[in-house]
Predicted model as a PDB file, atoms N, CA, C, CB and O in Angstrom, pLDDT in the B-factor column:
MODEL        1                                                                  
ATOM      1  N   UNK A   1      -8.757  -0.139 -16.344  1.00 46.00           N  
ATOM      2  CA  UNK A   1      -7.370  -0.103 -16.758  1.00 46.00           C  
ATOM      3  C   UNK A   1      -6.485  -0.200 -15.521  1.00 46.00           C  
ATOM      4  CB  UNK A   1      -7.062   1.183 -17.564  1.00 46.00           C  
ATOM      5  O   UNK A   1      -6.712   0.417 -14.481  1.00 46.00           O  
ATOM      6  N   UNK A   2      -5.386  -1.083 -15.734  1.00 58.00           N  
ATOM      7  CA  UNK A   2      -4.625  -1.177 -14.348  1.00 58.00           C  
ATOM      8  C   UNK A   2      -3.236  -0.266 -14.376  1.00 58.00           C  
ATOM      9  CB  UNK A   2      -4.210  -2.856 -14.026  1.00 58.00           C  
ATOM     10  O   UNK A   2      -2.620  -0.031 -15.415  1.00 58.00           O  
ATOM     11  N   UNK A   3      -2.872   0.176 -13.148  1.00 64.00           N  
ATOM     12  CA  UNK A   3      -1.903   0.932 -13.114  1.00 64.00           C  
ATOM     13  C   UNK A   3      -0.407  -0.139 -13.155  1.00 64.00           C  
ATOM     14  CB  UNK A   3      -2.165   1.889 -11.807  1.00 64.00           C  
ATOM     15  O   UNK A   3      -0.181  -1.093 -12.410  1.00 64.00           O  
ATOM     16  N   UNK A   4       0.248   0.260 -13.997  1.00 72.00           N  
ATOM     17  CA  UNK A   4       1.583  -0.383 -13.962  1.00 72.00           C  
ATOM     18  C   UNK A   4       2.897   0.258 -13.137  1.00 72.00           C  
ATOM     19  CB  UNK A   4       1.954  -0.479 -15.379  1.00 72.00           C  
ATOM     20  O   UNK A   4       3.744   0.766 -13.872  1.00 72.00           O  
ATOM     21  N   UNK A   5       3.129   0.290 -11.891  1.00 77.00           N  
ATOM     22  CA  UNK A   5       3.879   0.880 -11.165  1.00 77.00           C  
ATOM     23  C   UNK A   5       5.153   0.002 -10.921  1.00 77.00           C  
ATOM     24  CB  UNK A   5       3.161   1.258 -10.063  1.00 77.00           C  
ATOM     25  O   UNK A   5       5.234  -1.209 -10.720  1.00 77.00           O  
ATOM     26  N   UNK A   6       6.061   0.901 -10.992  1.00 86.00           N  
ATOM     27  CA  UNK A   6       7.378  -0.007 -10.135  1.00 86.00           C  
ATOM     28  C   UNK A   6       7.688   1.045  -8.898  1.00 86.00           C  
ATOM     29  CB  UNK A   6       9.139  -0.297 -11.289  1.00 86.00           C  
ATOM     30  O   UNK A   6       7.952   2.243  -8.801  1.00 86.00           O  
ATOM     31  N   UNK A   7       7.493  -0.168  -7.938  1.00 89.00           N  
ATOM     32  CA  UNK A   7       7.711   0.079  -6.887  1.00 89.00           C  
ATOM     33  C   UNK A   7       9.055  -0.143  -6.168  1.00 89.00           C  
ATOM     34  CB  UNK A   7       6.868  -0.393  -6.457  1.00 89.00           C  
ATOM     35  O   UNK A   7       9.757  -1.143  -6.320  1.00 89.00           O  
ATOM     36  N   UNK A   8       9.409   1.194  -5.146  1.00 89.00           N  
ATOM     37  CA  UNK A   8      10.780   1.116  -4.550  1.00 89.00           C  
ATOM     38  C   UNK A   8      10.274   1.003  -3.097  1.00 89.00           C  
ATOM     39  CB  UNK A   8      11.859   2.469  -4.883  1.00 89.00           C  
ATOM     40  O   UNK A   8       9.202   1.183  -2.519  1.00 89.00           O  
ATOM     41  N   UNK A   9      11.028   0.774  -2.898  1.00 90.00           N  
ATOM     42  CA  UNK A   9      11.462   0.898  -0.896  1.00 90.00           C  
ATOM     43  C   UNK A   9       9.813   0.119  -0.765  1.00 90.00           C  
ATOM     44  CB  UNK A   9      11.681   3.345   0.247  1.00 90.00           C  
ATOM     45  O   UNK A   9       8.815   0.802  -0.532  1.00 90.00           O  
ATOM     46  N   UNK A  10       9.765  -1.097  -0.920  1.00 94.00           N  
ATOM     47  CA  UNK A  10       8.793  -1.491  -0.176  1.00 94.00           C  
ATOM     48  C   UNK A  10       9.348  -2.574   1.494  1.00 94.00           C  
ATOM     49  CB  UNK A  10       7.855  -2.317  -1.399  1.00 94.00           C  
ATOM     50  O   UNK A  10      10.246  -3.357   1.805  1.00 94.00           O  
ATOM     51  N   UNK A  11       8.401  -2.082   1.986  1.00 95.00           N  
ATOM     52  CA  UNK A  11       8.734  -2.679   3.230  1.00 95.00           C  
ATOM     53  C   UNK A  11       7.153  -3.244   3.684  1.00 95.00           C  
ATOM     54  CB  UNK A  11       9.526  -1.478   4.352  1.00 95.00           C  
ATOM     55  O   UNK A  11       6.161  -2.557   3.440  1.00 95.00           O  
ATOM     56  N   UNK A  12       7.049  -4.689   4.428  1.00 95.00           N  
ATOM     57  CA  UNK A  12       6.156  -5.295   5.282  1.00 95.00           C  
ATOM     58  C   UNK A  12       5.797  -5.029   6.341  1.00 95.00           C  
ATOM     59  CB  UNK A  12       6.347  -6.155   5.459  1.00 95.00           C  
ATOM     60  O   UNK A  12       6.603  -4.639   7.186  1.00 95.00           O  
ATOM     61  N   UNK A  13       4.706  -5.141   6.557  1.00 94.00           N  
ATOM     62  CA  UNK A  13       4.143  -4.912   7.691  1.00 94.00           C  
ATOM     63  C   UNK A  13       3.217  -5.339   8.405  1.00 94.00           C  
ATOM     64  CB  UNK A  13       3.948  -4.173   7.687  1.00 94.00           C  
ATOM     65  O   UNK A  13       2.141  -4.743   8.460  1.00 94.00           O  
ATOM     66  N   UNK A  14       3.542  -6.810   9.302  1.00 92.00           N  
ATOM     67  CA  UNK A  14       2.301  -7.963   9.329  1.00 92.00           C  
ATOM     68  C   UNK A  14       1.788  -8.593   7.904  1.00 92.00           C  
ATOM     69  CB  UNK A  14       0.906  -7.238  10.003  1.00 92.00           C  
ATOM     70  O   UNK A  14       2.622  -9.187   7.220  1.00 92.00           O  
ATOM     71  N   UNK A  15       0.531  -8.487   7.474  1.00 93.00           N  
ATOM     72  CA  UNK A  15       0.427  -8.992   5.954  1.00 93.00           C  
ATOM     73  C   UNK A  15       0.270  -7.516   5.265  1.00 93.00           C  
ATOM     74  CB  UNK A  15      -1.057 -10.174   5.598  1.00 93.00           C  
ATOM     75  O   UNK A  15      -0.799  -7.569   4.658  1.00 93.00           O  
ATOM     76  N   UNK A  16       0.732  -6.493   5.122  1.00 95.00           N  
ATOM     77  CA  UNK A  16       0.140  -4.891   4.444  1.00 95.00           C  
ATOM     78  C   UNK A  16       1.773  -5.128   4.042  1.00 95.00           C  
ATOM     79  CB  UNK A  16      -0.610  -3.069   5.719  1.00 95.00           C  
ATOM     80  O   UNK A  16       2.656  -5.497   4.817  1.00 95.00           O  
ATOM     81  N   UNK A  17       1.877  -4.886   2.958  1.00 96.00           N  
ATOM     82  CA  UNK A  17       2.905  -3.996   1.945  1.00 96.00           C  
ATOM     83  C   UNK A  17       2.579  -3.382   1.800  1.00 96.00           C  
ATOM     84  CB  UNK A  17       3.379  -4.102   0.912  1.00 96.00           C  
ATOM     85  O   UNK A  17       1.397  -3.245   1.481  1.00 96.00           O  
ATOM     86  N   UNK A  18       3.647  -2.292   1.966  1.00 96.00           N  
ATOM     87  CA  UNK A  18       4.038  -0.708   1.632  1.00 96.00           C  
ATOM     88  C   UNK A  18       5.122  -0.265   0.432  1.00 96.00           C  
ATOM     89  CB  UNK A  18       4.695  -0.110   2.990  1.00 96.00           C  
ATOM     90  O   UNK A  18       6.347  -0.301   0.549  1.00 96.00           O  
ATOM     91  N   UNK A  19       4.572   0.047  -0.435  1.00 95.00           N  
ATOM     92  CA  UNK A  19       5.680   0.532  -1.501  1.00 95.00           C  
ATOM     93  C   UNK A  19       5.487   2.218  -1.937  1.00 95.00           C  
ATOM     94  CB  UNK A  19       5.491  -0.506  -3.015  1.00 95.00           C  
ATOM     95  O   UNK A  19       4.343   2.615  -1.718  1.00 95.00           O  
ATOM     96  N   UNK A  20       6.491   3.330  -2.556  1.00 95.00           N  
ATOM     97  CA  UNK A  20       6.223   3.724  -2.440  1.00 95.00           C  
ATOM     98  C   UNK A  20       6.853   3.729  -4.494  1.00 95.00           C  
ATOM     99  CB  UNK A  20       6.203   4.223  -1.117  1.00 95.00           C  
ATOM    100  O   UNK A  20       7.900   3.240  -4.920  1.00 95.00           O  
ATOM    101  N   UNK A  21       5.725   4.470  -5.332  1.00 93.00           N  
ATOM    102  CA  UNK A  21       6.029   4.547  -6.691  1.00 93.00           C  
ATOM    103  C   UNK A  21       5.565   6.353  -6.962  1.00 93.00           C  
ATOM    104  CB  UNK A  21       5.034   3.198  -7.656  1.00 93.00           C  
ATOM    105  O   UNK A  21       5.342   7.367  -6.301  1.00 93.00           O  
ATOM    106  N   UNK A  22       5.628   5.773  -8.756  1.00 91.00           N  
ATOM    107  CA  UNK A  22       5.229   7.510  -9.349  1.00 91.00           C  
ATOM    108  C   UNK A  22       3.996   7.276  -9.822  1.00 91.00           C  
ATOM    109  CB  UNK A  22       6.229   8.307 -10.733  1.00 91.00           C  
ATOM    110  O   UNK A  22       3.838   6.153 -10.302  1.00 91.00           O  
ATOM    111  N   UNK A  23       2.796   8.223  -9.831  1.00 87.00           N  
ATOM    112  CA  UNK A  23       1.481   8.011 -10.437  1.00 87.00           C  
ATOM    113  C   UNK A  23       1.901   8.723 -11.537  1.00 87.00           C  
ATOM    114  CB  UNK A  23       0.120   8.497  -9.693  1.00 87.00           C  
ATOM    115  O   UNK A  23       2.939   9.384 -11.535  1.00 87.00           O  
ATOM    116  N   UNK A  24       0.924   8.599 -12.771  1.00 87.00           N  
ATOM    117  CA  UNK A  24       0.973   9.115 -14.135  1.00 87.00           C  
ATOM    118  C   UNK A  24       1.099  10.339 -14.262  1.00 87.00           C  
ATOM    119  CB  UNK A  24      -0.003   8.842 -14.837  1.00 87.00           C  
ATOM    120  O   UNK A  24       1.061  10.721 -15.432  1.00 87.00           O  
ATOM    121  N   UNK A  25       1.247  11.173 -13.433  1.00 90.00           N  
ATOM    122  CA  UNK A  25       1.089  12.345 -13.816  1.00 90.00           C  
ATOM    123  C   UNK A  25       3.149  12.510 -12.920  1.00 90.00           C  
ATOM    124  CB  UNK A  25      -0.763  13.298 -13.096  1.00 90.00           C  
ATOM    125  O   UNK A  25       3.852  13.467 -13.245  1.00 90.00           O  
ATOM    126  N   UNK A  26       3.467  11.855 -12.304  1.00 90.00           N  
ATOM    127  CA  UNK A  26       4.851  12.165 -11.953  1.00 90.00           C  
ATOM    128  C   UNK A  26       4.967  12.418 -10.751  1.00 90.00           C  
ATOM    129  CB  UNK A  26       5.408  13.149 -12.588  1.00 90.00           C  
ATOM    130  O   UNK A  26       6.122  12.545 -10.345  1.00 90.00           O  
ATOM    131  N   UNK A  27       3.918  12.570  -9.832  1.00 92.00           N  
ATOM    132  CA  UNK A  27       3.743  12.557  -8.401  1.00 92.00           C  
ATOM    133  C   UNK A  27       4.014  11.529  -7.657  1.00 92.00           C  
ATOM    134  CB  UNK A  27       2.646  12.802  -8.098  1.00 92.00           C  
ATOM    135  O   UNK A  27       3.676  10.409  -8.040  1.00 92.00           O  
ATOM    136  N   UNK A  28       4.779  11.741  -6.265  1.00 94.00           N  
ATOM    137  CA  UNK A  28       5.098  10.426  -5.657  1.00 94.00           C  
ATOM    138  C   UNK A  28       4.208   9.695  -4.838  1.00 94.00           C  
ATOM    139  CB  UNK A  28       6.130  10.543  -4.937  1.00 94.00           C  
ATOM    140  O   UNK A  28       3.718  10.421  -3.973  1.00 94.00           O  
ATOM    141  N   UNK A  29       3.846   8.599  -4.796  1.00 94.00           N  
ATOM    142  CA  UNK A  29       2.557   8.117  -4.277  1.00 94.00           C  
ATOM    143  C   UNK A  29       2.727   6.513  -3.003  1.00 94.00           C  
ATOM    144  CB  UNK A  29       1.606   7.703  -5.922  1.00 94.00           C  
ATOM    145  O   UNK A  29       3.018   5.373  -3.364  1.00 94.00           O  
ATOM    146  N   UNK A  30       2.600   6.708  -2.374  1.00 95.00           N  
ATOM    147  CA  UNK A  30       2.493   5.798  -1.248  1.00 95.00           C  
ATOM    148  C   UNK A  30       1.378   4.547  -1.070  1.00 95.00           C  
ATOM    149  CB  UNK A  30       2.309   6.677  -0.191  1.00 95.00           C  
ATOM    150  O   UNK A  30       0.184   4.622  -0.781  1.00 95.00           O  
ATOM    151  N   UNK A  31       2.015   3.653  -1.283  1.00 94.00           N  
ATOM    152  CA  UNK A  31       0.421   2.116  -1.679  1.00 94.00           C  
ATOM    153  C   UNK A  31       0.498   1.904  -0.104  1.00 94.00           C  
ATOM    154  CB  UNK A  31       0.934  -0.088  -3.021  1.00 94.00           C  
ATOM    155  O   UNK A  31       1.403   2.343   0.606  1.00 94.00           O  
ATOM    156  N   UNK A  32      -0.701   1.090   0.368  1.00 96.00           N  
ATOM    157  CA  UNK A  32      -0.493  -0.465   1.321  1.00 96.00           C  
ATOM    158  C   UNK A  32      -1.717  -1.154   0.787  1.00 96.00           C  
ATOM    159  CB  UNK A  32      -0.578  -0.360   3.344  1.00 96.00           C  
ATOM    160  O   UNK A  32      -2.827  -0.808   0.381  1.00 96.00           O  
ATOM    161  N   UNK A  33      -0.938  -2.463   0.986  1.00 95.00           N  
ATOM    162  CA  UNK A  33      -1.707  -3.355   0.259  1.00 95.00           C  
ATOM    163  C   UNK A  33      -2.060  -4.644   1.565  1.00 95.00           C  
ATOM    164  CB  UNK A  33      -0.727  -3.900  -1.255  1.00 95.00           C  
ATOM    165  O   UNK A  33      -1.280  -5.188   2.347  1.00 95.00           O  
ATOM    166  N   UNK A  34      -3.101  -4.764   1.437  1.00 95.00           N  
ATOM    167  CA  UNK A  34      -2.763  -6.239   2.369  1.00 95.00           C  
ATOM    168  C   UNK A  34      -2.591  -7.631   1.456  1.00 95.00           C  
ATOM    169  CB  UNK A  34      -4.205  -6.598   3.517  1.00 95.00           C  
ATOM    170  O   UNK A  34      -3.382  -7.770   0.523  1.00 95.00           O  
ATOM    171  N   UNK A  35      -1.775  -8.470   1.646  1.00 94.00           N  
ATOM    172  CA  UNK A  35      -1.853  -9.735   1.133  1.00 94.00           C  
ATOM    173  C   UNK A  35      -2.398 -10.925   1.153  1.00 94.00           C  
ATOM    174  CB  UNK A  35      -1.233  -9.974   1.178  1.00 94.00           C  
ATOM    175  O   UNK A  35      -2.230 -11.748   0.254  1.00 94.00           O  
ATOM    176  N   UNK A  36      -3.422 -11.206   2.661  1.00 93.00           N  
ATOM    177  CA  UNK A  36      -4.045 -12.224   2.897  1.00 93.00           C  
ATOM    178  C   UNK A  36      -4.897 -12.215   1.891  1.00 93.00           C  
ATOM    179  CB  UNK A  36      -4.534 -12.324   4.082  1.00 93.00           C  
ATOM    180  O   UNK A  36      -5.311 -11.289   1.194  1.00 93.00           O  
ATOM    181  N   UNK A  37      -5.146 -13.517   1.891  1.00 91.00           N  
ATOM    182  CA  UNK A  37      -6.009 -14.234   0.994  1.00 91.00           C  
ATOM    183  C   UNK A  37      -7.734 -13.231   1.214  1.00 91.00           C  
ATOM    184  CB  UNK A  37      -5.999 -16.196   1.590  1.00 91.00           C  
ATOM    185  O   UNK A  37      -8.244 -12.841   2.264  1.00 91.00           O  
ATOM    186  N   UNK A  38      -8.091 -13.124   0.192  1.00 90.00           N  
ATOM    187  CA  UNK A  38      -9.566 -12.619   0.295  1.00 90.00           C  
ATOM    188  C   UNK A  38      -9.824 -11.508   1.055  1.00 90.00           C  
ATOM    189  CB  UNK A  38     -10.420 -13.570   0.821  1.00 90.00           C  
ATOM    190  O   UNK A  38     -11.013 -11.346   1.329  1.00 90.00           O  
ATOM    191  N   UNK A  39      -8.887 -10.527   1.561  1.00 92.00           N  
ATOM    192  CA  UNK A  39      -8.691  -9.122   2.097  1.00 92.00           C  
ATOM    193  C   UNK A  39      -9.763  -8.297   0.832  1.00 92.00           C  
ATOM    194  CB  UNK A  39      -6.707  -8.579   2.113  1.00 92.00           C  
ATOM    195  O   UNK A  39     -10.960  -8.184   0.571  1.00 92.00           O  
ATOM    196  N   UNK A  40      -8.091  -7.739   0.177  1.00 90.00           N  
ATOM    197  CA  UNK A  40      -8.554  -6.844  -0.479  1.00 90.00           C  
ATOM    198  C   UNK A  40      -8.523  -5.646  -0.451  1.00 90.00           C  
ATOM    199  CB  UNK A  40      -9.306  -6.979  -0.529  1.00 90.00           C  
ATOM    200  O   UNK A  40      -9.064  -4.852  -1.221  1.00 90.00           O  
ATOM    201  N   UNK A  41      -7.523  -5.343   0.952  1.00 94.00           N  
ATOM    202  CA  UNK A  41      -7.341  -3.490   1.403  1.00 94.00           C  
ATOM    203  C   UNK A  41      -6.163  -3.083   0.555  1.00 94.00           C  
ATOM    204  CB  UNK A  41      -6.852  -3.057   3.348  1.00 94.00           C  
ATOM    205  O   UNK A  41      -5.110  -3.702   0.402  1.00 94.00           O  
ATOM    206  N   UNK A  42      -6.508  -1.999   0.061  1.00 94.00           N  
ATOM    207  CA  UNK A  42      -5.414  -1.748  -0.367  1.00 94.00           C  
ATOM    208  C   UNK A  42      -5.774  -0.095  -0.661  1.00 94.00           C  
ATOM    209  CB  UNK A  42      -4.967  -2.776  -1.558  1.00 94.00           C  
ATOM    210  O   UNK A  42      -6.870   0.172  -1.156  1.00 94.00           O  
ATOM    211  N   UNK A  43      -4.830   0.971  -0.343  1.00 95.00           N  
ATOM    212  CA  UNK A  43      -4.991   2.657  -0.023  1.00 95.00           C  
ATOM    213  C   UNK A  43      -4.098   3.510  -0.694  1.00 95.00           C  
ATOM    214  CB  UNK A  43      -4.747   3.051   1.479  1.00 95.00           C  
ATOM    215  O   UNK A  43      -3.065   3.363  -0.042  1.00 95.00           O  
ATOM    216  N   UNK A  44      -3.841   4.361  -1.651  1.00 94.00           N  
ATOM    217  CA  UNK A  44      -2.798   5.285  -1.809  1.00 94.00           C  
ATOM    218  C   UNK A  44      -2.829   6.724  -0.810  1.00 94.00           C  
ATOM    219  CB  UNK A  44      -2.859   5.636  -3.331  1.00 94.00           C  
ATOM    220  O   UNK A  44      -3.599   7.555  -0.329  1.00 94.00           O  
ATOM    221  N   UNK A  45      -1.601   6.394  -0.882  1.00 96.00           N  
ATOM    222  CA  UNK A  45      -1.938   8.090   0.565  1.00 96.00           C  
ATOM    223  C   UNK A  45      -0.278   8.735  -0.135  1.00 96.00           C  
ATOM    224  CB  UNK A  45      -1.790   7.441   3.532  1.00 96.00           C  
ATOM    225  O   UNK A  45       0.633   8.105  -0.673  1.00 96.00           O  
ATOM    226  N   UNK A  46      -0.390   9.953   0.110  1.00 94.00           N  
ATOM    227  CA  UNK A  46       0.349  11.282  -0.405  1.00 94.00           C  
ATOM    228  C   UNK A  46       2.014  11.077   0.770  1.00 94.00           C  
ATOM    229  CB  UNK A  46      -0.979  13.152   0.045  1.00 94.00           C  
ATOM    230  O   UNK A  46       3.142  11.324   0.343  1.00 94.00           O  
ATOM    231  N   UNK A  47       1.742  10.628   2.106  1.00 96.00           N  
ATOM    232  CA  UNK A  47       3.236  10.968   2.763  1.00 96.00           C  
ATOM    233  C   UNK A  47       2.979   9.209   3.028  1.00 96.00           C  
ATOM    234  CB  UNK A  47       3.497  12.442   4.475  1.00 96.00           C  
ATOM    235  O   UNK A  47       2.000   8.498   3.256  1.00 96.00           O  
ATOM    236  N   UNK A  48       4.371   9.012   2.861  1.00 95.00           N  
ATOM    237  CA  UNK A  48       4.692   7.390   3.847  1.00 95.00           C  
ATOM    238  C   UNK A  48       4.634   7.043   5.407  1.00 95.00           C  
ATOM    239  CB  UNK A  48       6.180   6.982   3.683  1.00 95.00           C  
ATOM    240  O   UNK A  48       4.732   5.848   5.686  1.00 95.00           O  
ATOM    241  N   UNK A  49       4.474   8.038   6.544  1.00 96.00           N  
ATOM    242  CA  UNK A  49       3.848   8.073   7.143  1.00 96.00           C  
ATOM    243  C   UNK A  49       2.624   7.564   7.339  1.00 96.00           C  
ATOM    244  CB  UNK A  49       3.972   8.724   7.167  1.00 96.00           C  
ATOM    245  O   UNK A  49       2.415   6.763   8.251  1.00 96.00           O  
ATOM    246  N   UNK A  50       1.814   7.914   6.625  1.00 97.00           N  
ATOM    247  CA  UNK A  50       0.222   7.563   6.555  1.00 97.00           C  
ATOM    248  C   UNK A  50      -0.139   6.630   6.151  1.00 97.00           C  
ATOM    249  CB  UNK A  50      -0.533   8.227   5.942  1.00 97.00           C  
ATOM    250  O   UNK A  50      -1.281   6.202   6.316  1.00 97.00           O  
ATOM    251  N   UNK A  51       1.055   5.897   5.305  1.00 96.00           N  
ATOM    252  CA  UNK A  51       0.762   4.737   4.714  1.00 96.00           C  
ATOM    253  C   UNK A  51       1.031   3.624   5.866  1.00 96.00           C  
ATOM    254  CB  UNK A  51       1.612   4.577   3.382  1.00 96.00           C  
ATOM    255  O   UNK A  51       0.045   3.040   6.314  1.00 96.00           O  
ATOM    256  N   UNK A  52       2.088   3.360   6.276  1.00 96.00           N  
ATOM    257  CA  UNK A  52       2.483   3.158   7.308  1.00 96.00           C  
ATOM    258  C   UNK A  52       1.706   3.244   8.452  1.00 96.00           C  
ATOM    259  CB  UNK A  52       3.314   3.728   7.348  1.00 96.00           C  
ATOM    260  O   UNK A  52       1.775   2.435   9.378  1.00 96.00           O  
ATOM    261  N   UNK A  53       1.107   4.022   8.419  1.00 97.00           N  
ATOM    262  CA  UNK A  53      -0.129   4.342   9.646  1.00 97.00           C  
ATOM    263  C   UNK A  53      -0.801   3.110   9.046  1.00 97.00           C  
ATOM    264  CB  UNK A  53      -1.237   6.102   9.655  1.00 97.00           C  
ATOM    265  O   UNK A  53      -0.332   2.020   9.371  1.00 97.00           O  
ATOM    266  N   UNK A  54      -1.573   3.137   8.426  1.00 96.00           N  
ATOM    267  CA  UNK A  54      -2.694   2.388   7.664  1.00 96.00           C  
ATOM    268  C   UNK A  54      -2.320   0.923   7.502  1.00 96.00           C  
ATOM    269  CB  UNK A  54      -2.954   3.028   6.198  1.00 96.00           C  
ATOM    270  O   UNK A  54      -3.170   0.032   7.505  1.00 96.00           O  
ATOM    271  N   UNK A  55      -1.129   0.725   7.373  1.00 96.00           N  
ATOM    272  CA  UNK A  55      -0.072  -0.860   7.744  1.00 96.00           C  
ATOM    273  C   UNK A  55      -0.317  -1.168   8.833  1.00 96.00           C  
ATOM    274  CB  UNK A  55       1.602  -0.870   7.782  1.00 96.00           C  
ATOM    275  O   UNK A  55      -0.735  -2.303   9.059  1.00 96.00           O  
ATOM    276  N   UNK A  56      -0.140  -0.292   9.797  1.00 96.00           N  
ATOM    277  CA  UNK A  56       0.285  -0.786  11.472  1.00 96.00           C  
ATOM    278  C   UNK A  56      -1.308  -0.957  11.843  1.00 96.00           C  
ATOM    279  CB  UNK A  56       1.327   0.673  12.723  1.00 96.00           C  
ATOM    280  O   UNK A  56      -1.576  -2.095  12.228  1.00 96.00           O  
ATOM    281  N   UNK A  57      -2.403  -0.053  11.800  1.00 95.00           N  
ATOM    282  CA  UNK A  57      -3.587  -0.358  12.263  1.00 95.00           C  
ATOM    283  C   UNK A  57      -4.238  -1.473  11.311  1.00 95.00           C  
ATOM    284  CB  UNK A  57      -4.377   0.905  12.387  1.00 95.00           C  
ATOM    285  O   UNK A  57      -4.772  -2.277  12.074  1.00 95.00           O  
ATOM    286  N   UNK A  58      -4.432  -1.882   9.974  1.00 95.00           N  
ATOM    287  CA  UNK A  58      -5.440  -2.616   9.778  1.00 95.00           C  
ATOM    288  C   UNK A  58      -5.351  -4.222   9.999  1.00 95.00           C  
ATOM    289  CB  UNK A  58      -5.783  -2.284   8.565  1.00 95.00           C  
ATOM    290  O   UNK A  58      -4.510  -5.119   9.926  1.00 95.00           O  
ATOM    291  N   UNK A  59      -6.963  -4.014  10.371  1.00 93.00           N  
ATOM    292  CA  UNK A  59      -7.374  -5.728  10.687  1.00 93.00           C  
ATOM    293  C   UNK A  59      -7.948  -6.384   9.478  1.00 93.00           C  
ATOM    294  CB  UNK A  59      -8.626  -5.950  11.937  1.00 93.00           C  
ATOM    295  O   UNK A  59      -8.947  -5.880   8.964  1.00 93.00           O  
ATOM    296  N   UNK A  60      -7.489  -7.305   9.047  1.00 89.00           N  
ATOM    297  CA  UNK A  60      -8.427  -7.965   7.769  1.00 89.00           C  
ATOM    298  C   UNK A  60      -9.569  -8.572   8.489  1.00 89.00           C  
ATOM    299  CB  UNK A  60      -7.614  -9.255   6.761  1.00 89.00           C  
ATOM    300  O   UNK A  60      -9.610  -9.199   9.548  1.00 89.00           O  
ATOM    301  N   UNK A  61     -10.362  -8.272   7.757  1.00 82.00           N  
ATOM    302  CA  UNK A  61     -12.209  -8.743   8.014  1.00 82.00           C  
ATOM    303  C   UNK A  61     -12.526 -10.256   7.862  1.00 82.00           C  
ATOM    304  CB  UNK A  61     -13.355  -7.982   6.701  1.00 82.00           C  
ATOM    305  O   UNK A  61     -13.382 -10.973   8.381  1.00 82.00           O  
ATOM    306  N   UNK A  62     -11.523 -10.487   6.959  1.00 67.00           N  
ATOM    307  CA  UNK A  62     -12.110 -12.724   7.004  1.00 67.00           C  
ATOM    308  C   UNK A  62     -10.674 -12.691   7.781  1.00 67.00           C  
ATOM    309  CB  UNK A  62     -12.206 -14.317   4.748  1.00 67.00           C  
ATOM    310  O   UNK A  62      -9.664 -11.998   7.653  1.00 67.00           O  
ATOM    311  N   UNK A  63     -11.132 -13.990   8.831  1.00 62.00           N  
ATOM    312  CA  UNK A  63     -10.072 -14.352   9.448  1.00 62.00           C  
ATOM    313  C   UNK A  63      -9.948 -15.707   9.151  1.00 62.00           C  
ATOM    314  CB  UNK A  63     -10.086 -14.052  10.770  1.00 62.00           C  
ATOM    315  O   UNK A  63      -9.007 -16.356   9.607  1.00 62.00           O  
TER     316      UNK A  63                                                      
ENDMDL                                                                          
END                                                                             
């Protein structure tokens, strides 16, 4: 089942989007996603900080 989120305050970061939405239960939740083709990273983390962390360091694996 997929999560249907609307996402605010997203901001880029190299290819990682960062958005930050509500999970089902009403908690605020922090994505990064990477966008290159055939990646596939993608993390929820609790502060935007960390998400952000996780933006700025990752390397996608197919180059």
């Amino acid at each position: 089942m997929s999560a249907n989120r609307n996402f605010r305050n997203v901001v880029r970061i190299g290819p990682v989007q960062v958005g930050t939405a509500y999970d089902h239960r009403g908690r605020e939740k922090h994505t990064a996603a990477c966008t290159a083709p055939r990646c596939g990273f993608s993390a929820d983390y609790d502060s935007r900080a960390a998400a952000e962390l996780a933006a700025r360091t990752h390397r996608c694996p197919v180059r």
